[in-house]
C-alpha positions in Angstrom: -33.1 36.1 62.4 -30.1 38.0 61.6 -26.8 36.0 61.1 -23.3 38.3 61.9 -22.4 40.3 59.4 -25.9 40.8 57.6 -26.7 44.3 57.1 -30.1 45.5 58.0 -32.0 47.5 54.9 -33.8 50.8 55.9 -37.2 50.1 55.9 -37.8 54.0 54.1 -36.1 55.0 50.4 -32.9 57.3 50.4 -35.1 60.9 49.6 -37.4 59.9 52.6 -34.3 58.8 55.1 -32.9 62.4 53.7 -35.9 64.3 55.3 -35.9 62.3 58.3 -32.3 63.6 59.1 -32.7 67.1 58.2 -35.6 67.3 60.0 -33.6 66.7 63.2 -33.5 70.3 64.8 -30.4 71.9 66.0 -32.0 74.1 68.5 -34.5 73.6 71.7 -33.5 69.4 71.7 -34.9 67.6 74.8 -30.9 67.4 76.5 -30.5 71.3 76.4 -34.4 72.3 77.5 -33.5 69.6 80.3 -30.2 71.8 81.2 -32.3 75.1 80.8 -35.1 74.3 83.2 -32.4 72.8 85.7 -30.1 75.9 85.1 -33.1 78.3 85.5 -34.4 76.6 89.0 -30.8 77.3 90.4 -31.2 81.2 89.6 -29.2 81.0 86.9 -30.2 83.0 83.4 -28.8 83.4 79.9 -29.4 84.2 76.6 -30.0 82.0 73.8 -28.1 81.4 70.4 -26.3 84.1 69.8 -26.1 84.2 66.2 -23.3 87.2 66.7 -21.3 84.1 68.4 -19.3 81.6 66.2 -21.6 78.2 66.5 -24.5 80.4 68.1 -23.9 78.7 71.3 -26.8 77.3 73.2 -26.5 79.1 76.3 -24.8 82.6 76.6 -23.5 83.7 80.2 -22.5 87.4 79.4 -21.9 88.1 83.0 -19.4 85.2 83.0 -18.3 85.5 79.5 -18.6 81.7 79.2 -20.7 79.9 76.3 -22.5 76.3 77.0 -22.9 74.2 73.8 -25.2 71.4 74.4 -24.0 68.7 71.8 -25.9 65.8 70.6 -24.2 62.6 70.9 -25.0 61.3 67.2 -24.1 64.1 65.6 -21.0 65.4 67.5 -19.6 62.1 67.3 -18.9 61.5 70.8 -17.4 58.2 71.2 -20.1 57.1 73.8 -22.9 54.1 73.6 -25.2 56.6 71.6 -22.8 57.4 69.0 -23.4 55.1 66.4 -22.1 55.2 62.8 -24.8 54.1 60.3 -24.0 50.7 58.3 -25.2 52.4 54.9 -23.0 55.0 53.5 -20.4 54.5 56.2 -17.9 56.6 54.6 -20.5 59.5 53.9 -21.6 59.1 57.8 -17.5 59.3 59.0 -16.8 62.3 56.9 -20.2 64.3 57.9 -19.3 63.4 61.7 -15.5 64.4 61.0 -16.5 67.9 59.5 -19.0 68.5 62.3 -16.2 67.9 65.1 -13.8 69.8 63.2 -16.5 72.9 63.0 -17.4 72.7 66.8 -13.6 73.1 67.1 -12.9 75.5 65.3 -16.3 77.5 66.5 -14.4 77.1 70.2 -11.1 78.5 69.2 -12.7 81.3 67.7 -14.9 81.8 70.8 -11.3 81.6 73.3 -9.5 84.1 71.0 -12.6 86.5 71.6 -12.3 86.1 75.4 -14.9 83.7 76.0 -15.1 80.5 78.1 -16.6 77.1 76.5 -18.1 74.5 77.9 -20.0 71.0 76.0 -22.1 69.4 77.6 -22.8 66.2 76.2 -26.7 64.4 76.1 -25.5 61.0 77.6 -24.9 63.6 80.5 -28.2 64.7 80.4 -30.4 61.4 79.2 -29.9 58.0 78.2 -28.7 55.2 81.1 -25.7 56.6 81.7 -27.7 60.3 82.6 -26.9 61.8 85.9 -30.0 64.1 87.4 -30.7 67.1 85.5 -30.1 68.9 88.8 -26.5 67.4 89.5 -25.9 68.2 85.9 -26.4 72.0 86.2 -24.7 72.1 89.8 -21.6 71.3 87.6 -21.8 74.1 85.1 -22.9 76.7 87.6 -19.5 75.2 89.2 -17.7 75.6 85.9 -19.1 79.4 85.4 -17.5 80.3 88.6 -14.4 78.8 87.8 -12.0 80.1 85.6 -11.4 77.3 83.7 -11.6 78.3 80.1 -12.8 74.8 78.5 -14.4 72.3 79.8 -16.9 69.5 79.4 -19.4 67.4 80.8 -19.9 63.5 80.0 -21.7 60.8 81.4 -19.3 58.2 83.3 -18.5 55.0 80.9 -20.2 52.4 83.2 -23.7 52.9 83.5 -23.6 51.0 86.8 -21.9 53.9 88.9 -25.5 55.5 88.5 -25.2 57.9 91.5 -25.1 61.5 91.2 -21.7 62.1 92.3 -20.3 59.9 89.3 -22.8 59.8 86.9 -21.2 62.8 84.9 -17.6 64.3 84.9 -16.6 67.9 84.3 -13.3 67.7 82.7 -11.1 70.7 81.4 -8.0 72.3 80.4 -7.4 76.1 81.3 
């Protein structure tokens, strides 16, 4: 039994743990083939990772000049219940979750200053108990693309109770 304040060892050695994390794919995860499928039964169609884009964006929307990231909650550093800082290494874990919120904003600037809308969705949006329908989710950026807000973002609510569709995620934005 663990007593407070005992850290837990990693049951694999530091080289191993290192492939285990780069492993992790950037492209095609489970919370943005979710958003794809839902965005793709409402009609909607896009083209994927523009490399020609700062960030490659997930989802491009040329006919709405608007750019969907879809950012994992880990690495993105979200501030939700799945954005855990590991207990080893703490301060190499901060500042490689610090750089990567500092590139996705400058990756947006860049993208504004070239004319283009941005919106995050977040995975807690998409899966995980606080996860409103995939459905819902993609009713809200098909709401955001004919908007003309410029950024935006969609998060799952902070209590996992308000499960229903109409508060299970929140499009926030400034523009």
């Amino acid at each position: 039994m663990k007593t407070q304040g005992q850290v837990t060892m990693d049951t694999v050695d530091r080289q191993t743990r290192s492939q285990i994390m780069a492993s992790v794919g950037q492209k095609d995860t489970g919370a943005e083939l979710l958003l794809r499928s839902a965005l793709h039964k409402i009609g909607l169609r896009y083209s994927l990772h523009d490399r020609s884009l700062p960030g490659s964006p997930d989802l491009v929307f040329p006919r709405f000049c608007a750019v969907v990231f879809v950012h994992g909650c880990y690495w993105h550093s979200h501030g939700c219940y799945r954005s855990t800082v590991p207990k080893s290494r703490r301060e190499f874990w901060t500042e490689k979750f610090r750089a990567n919120r500092s590139r996705d904003e400058r990756n947006s600037l860049a993208l504004l200053r070239r004319g283009w809308r941005v919106l995050t969705v977040w995975e807690c949006a998409l899966r995980g108990k606080t996860a409103a329908p995939s459905a819902a989710v993609a009713k809200k950026v098909k709401s955001w693309l004919e908007s003309s807000i410029a950024v935006a973002e969609i998060a799952a609510c902070a209590d996992p109770s308000a499960n229903s569709p109409a508060h299970a995620s929140d499009l926030t934005g400034a523009g």
